[in-house]
N, C-alpha and C positions, 0 to 999 in steps of 0.2 A: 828199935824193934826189928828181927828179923823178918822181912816178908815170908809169909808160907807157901806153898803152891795149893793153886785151887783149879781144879777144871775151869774156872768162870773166876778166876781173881781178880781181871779187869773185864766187867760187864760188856756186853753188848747185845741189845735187843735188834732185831730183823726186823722187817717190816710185818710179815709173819706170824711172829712171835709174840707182840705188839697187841696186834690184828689187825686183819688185811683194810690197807689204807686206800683211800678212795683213788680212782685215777687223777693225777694232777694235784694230790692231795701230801705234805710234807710234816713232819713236824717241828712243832712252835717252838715248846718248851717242854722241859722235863722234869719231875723229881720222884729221885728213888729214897726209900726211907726203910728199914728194918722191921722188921713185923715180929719176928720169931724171939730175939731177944735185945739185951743193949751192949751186946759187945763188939759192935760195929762202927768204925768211923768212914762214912760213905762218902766221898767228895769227886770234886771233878765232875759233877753233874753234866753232858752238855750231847747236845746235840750234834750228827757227826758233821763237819763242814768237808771232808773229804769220804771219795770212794773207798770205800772200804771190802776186804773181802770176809765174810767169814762161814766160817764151816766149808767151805770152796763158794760160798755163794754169794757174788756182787750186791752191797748195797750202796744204791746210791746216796750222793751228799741229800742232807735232810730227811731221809729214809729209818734213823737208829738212833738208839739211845745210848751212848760212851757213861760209865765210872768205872771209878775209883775205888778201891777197902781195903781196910787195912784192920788190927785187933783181932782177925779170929782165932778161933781157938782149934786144936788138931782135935779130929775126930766127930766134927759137931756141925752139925747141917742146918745153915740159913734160910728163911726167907725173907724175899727183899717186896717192897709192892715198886713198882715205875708206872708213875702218874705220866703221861703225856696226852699233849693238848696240839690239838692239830690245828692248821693254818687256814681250814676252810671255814664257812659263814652257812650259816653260824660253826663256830668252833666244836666241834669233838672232842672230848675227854677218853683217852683209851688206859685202862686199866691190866697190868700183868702181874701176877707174883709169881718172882721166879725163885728157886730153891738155887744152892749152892752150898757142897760141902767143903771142908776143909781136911786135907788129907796129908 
């Protein structure tokens, strides 16, 4: 299968983006899953173990959420949910759906 180009073909959530994480606070774990339809294979789940920069703006290691997709379809706008669960006690569950088209 061809890869498509998407604004957002390889995810990456901010801290931000996320919501805003506690000071001293990283995340655990992660899972993203497809909400909108099932023509998505999402993989590569992981949390970032390097700096990373995006949109010009630093995040640091443990700060993001990294995937994977592949399957979509031209013209057809996703939503994805990324479950992340933070490192602090008790633990945080932070919830985002983020949208991505395919163009």
């Amino acid at each position: 299968m061809t890869r498509r180009e998407w604004y957002n073909w390889e995810g990456v959530l901010t801290p931000e983006q996320i919501e805003r994480l506690e000071r001293g606070e990283s995340v655990a774990s992660a899972t993203v899953a497809e909400v909108s339809t099932s023509d998505l294979t999402i993989g590569n789940v992981s949390v970032n173990v390097a700096a990373l920069t995006v949109n010009n703006k630093p995040v640091a290691i443990g700060k993001g959420v990294q995937w994977s997709v592949s399957g979509q379809v031209d013209g057809r706008t996703y939503t994805m949910r990324v479950t992340a669960t933070t490192d602090s006690s008790p633990a945080r569950v932070l919830v985002r759906d983020v949208q991505a088209e395919c163009v």
